[in-house]
KEDO-155406 format. One record per residue (C-alpha): residue number from 1; z, x, y. Coordinates in steps of 0.2 Angstrom, whole numbers. Layout:
<recs>
     i      up    east   north
   NUM       Z       X       Y
...
</recs>
This chain:
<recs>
     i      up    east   north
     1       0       0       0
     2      -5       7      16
     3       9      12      31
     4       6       1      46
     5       1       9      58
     6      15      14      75
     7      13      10      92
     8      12      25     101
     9       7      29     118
    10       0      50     125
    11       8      57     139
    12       1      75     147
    13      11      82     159
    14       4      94     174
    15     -10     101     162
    16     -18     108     179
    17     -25     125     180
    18     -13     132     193
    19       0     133     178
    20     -12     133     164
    21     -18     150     173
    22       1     159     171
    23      -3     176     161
    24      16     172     154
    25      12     156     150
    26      19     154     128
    27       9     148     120
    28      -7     154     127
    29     -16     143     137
    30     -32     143     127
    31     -19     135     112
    32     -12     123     122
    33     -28     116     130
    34     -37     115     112
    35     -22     107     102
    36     -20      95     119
    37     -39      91     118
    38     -37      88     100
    39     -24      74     103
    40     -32      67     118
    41     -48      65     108
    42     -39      58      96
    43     -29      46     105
    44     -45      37     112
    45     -55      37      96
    46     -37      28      90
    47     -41      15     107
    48     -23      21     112
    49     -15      21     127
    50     -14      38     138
    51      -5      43     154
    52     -10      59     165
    53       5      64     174
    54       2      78     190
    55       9      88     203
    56       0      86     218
    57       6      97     232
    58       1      93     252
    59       1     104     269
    60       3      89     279
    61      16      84     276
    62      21      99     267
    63      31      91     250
    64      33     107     240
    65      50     109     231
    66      62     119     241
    67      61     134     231
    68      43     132     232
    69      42     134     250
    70      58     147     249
    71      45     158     240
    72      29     155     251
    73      21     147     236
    74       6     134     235
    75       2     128     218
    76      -6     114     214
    77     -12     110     231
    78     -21      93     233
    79     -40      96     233
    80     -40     113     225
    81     -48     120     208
    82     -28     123     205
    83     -23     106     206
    84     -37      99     192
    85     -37      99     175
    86     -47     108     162
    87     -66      99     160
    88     -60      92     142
    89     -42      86     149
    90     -49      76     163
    91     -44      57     163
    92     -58      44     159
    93     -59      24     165
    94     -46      17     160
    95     -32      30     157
    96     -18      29     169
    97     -16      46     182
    98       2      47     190
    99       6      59     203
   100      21      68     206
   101      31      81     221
   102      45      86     209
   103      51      88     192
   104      50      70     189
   105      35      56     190
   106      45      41     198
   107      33      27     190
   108      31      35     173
   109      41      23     164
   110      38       9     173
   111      18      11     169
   112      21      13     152
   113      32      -5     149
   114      13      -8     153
   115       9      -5     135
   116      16     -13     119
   117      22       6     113
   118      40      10     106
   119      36      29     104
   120      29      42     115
   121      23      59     112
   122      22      71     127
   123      12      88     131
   124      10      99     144
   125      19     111     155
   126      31     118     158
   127      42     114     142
   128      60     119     152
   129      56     109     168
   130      43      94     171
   131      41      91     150
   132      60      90     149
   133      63      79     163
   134      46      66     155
   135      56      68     141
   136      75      63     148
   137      66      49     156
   138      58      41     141
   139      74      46     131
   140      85      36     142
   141      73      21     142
   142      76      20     123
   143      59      24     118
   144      57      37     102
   145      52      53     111
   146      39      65     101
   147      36      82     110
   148      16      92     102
   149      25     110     101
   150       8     119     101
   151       3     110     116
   152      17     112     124
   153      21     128     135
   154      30     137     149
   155      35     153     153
   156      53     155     150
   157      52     154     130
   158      71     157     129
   159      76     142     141
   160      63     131     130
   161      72     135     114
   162      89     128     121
   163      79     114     128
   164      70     110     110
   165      89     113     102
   166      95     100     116
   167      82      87     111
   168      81      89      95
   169     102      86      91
   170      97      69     101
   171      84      64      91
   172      67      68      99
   173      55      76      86
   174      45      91      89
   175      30      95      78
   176      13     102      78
   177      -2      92      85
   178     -11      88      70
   179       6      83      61
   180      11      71      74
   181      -9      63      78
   182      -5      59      56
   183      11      54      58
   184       9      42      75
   185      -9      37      73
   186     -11      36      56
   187       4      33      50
   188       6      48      40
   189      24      52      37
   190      28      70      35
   191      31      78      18
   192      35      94      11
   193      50      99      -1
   194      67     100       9
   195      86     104       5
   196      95      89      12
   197     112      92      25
   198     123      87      11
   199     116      99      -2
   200     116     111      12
   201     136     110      17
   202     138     115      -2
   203     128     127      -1
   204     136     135      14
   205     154     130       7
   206     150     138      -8
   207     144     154      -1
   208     159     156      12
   209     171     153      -2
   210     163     166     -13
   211     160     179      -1
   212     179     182       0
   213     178     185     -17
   214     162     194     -15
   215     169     206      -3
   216     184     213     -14
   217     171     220     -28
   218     170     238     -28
   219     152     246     -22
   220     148     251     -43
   221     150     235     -48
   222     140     228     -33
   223     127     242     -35
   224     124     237     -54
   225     121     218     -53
   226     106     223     -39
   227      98     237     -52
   228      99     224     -66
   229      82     217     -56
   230      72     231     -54
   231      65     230     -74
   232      62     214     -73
   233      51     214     -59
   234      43     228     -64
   235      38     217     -81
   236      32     201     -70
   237      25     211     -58
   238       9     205     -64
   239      13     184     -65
   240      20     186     -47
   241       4     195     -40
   242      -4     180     -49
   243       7     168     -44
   244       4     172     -24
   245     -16     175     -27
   246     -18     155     -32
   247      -3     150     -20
   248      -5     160      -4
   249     -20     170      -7
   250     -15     186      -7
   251     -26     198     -19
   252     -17     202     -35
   253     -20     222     -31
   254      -7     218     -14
   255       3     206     -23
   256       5     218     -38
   257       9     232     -25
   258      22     223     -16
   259      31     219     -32
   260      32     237     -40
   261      38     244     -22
   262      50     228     -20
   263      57     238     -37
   264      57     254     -28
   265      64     250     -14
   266      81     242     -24
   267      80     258     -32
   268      81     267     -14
   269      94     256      -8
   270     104     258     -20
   271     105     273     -20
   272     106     276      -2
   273     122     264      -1
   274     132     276     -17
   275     132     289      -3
   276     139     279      10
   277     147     288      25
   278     165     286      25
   279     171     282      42
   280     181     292      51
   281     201     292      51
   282     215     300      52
   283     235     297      50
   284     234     285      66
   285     219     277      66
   286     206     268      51
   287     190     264      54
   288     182     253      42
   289     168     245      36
   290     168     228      36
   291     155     212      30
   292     151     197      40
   293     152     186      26
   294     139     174      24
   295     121     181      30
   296     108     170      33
   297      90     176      31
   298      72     169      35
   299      57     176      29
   300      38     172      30
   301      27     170      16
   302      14     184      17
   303      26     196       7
   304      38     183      -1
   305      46     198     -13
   306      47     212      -3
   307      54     208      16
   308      65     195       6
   309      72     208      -4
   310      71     220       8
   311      86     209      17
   312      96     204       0
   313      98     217      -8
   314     108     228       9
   315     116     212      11
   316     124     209      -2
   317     128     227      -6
   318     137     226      10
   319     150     215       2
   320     140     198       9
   321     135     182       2
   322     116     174       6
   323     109     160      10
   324      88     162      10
   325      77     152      19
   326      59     156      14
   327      43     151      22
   328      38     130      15
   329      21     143       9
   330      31     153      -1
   331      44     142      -7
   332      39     142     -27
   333      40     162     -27
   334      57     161     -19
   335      62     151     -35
   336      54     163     -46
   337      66     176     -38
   338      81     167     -38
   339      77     163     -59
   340      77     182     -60
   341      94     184     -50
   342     101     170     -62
   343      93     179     -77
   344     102     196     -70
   345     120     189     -70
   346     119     189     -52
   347     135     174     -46
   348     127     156     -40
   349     135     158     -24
   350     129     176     -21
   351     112     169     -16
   352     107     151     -14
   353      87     146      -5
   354      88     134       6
   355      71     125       6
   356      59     115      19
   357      51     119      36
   358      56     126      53
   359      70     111      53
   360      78     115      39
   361      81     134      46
   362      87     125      61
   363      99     116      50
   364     104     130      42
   365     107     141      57
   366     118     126      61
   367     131     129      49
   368     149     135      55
   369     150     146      38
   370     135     158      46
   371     141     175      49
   372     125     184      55
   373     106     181      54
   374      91     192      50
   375      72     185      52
   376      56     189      49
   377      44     177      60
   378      34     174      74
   379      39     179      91
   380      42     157      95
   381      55     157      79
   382      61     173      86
   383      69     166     104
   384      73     150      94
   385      86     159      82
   386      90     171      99
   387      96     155     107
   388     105     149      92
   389     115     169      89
   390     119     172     107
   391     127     154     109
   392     137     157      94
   393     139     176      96
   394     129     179      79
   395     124     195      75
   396     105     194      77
   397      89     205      68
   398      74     203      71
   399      56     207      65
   400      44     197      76
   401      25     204      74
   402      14     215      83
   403      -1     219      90
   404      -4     235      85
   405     -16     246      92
   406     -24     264      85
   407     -33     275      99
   408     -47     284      94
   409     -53     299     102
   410     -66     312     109
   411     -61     326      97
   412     -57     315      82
   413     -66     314      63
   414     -75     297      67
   415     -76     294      49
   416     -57     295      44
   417     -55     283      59
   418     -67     270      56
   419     -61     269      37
   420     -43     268      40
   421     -46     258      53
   422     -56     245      46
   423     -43     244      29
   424     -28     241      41
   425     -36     228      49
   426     -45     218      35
   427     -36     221      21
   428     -26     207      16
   429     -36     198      27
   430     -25     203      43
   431     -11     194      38
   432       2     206      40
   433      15     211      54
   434       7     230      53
   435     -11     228      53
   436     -23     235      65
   437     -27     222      80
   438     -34     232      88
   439     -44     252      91
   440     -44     259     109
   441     -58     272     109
   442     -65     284     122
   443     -82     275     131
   444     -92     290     125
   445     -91     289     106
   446     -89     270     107
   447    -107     266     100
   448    -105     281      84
   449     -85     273      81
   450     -92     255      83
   451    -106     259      71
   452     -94     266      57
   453     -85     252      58
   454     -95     241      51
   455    -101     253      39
   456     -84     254      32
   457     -79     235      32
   458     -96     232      26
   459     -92     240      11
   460     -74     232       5
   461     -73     218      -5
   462     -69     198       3
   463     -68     187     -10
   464     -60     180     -26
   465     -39     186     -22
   466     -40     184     -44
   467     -52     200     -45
   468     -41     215     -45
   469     -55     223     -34
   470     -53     211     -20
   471     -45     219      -4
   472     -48     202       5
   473     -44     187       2
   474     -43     168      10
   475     -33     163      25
   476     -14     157      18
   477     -21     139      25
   478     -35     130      33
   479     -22     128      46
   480     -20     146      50
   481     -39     148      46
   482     -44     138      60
   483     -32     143      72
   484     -39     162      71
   485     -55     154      71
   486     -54     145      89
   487     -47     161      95
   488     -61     168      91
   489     -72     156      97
   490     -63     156     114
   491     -66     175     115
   492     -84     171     113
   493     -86     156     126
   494     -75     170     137
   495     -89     185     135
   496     -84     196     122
   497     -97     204     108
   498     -94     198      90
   499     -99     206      73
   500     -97     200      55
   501     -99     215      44
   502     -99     204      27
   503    -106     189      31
   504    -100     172      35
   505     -99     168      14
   506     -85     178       2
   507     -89     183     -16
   508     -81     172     -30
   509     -81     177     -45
   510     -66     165     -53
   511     -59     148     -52
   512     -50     152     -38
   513     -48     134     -27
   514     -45     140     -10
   515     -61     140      -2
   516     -56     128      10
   517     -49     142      19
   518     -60     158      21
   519     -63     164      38
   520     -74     179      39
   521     -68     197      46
   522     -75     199      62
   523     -76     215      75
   524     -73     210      92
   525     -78     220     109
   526     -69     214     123
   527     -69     219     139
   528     -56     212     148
   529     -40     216     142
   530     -30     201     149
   531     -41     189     139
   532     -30     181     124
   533     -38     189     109
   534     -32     204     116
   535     -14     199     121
   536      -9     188     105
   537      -6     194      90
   538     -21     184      78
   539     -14     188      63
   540     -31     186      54
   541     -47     197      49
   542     -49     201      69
   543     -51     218      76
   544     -55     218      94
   545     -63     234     102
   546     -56     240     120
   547     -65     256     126
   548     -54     267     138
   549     -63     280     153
   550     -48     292     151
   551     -32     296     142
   552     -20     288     155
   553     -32     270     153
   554     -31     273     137
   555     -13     273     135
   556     -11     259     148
   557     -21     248     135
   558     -11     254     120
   559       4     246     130
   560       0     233     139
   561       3     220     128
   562      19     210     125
   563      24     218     107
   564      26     233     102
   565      29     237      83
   566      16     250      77
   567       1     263      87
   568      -7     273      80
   569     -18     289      87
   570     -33     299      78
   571     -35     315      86
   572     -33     332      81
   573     -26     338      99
   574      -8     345      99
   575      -7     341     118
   576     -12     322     117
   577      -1     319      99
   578      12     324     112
   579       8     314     124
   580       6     299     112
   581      23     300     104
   582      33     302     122
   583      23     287     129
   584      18     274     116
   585      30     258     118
   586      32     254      99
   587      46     255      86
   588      32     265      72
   589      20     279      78
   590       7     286      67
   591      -4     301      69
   592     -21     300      59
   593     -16     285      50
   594     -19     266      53
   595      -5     257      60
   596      -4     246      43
   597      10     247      28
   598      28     258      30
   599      38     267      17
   600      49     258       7
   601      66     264      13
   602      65     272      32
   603      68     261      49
   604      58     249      51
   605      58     240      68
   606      47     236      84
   607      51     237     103
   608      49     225     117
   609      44     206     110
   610      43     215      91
   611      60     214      86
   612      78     215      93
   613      94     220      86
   614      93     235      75
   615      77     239      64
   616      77     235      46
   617      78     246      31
   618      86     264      30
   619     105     268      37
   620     104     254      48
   621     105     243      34
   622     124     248      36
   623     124     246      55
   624     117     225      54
   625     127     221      37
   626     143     226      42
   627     154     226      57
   628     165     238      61
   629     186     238      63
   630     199     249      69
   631     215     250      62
   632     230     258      70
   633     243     263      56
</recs>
């Protein structure tokens, strides 16, 4: 029996191009003008109603805000390019347009009693300020309030997390575009496996209580029940690797990989943590070691063994108890490693998964039991869990992406460059935190670099993620396939130079069922480096090309974007590696070497919007799983 389908009504608030034009606008404006025009268009199609709410500025009588006219700022001014819309977020006959001086539209609820609609769902700009205040106002009118998260944006990301926790404890529901257009126009409701509050108090119950067990076990003992996985995975190294080729399609050679060095890395660990440094004392004073107790983690599902592991096994070495969110993509493999931990002796209560989507980690970072929090996400997640740790004074890690460059130059071997170049970009199909956006390269060896290139990803294999010789595979989803797509396509209506060195069609070779979401590798020359498929992280089969006149532009490029997790430099100059490693803003440098992969047990951690807190893996394990106390005897 079909749903009926709601009442719902489209609100778009100050889409205009003065904001829309910010450079610090999050998302990017290019996203939040397609995924608006995406429920625009699909709201008219639906014949439903849609209201245009703007700010409209005047000189006389001049109606700017105070802090508006404190600053000398015109924006929005009536009559300007600023104050209109986009072309394809224009109103048409018969759709409402509103204009406002303020935060607030005075009429906005008052026009939409017009329309027989219980539910609203809002876009625009900015999320923190003229969103939030459409939002109190229909909140307050009792209507159900939807927010589109990717077509909503502003420039304050960390203000706009509080505002979405705000909200969300009230009852207004944020959610992609295309998850609400199914859900309010359809009448879709949402799905997706999820642990439900009351499973999850026991969960967090169960793990505080345990982990004052937990923490009295000697480091042996502790030490022993993590080794007791290594074998194992060793011997399902090869299910796993098929496991994430059908479920994620990741090529069984990476997948295979990631499991045998997820058994390494235990191995490193562990040892590492058997020769702990003793703190310092002496007859007056102790200082020890001790752990938070219950650690929450998130991870995403492009390595759904190894960054998981990478967080347990420190953890719980350090005397705490788990409780693992994984990505909704990767959820199955996070039961397969859970089986192996209960297969290893390892306690019930010394890791638990919490399963479902971005809510459920909300609901999880929710619980009073949580100790400290380590994540690997998106920058977005990142300043959501941020918010959530500073207001409860969590101890916070993070691992937010990057957008990592490699500069090529003048007296480098072109060939070397070009080849690991083109596997740090391509290979598993881009979709990993280290892999090489983009190649800086002096003007005049630009045509010989370019040319190489292609030649290399020309020559690696796109395809079946079943064959063992595959190196790259399908997108995760068609989601995240056509999100990297219309990036793309923006570049192009924005002037920048595509090439597809394999085609537009990968080689299958099995009965492999995720062609839905193929999207071929493609090289990019752009020119302008504020353009966003230089600025965002794709995380996709996308290299873009940046040439630079000098060392100094060069270098500029190499920073100037907002992450800074990996660079990398191909040159054979004593004088420029120097130069390299005192001026390169990121957590990883590598000489000669593409900015993809890391060793299994040394720091791993980015600067600026890449990370925060201290970096993952190697003695600062000890530094984020344990907390430090003085004793005075």
């Amino acid at each position: 029996m079909d749903l009926p389908v709601p009442a719902s009504m489209l609100v778009l608030v100050d889409l205009q191009n003065d904001f829309l034009g910010r450079a610090d606008l999050r998302p990017a404006a290019g996203v939040i003008i397609e995924r608006a025009g995406f429920l625009l268009n699909a709201y008219r199609h639906h014949a439903m109603p849609v209201i245009h709410v703007r700010t409209t500025v005047t000189k006389d009588p001049d109606n700017r805000m105070a802090h508006w006219r404190r600053d000398d700022r015109w924006t929005c001014v009536e009559g300007s390019d600023g104050h209109s819309p986009p072309p394809s977020l224009r109103e048409i006959e018969g759709e409402k347009l509103l204009h406002k001086q303020g935060f607030a539209a005075p009429r906005l609820v008052e026009e939409a009693r017009a329309h027989a609609s219980s539910k609203v769902l809002i876009a625009g700009v900015m999320t923190h300020a003229c969103v939030r205040q459409a939002v109190l106002d229909f909140f307050q009118a009792g209507y159900e309030v939807f927010v589109a998260e990717d077509a909503t944006g502003s420039d304050d990301p960390l203000h706009v997390a509080s505002t979405r926790r705000f909200f969300e404890e009230r009852g207004v529901h944020f959610a992609p575009s295309a998850t609400l257009a199914a859900r309010l126009l359809e009448g879709k409701p949402p799905g997706g496996r999820m642990t439900d509050k009351p499973t999850l108090r026991t969960l967090s119950s169960d793990a505080s209580d345990f982990a004052r067990e937990w923490r009295r076990t000697d480091l042996a003992h502790r030490t022993g029940l993590a080794m007791r996985l290594v074998q194992p995975l060793r011997e399902r190294a090869e299910a796993l690797a098929r496991q994430m080729a059908v479920e994620i399609g990741k090529p069984v050679h990476f997948g295979q990989m990631e499991v045998l060095r997820s058994a390494e890395m235990i191995e490193a660990i562990a040892r590492r943590f058997v020769h702990l440094e003793t703190p310092a004392e002496n007859a007056v004073i102790k200082v020890r070691r001790k752990p938070h107790g219950v650690v929450a983690i998130i991870t995403p599902w492009n390595n759904p063994v190894y960054i998981p592991l990478g967080k347990i096994i420190p953890a719980i070495l350090a005397g705490n108890t788990v409780l693992w969110k994984p990505a909704p993509e990767a959820a199955s493999i996070a039961r397969e490693i859970m089986a192996l931990t209960r297969q290893c002796g390892w306690p019930p209560a010394l890791l638990q998964v919490v399963e479902g989507d971005a809510h459920a980690g909300r609901a999880l970072l929710s619980q009073p039991e949580i100790g400290a929090v380590t994540i690997t996400a998106s920058s977005g997640a990142g300043y959501e869990v941020a918010e959530v740790c500073a207001r409860r004074h969590l101890p916070f890690q993070a691992e937010l992406g990057g957008n990592n460059a490699a500069i090529v130059w003048r007296d480098a071997d072109l060939n070397l460059a070009a080849e690991k170049i083109a596997a740090g970009a391509f290979e598993m199909t881009g979709q990993r935190c280290t892999a090489n956006r983009r190649v800086i390269v002096h003007e005049s060896i630009m045509e010989e670099l370019m040319r190489l290139l292609i030649e290399k990803a020309a020559a690696m294999s796109w395809g079946d993620p079943l064959d063992p010789n595959t190196r790259i595979g399908p997108m995760v989803s068609a989601t995240q396939r056509d999100r990297v797509d219309l990036l793309v396509q923006r570049a192009i209506r924005e002037g920048c130079s595509t090439f597809y060195p394999l085609g537009q069609q990968p080689f299958i070779t099995s009965d492999f069922t995720g062609s839905h979401s193929w999207l071929a590798p493609v090289v990019i020359i752009c020119p302008d480096p504020g353009l966003e498929i230089v600025q965002e992280e794709t995380f996709g089969p996308v290299l873009v090309v940046q040439t630079a006149r000098d060392w100094e532009h060069a270098l500029a490029l190499c920073n100037g974007v907002s992450q800074g997790l990996a660079a990398a430099l191909f040159s054979t100059s004593a004088d420029l590696i120097r130069s390299f490693l005192d001026e390169a803003q990121a957590g990883i440098l590598k000489i000669n070497a593409s900015t993809s992969d890391a060793m299994v047990d040394v720091p791993f951690g980015g600067w600026k919007a890449s990370g925060s807190g201290p970096p993952e893996h190697g003695s600062h394990d000890l530094d984020f799983f344990t907390r430090i106390q003085t004793v005075y005897l």
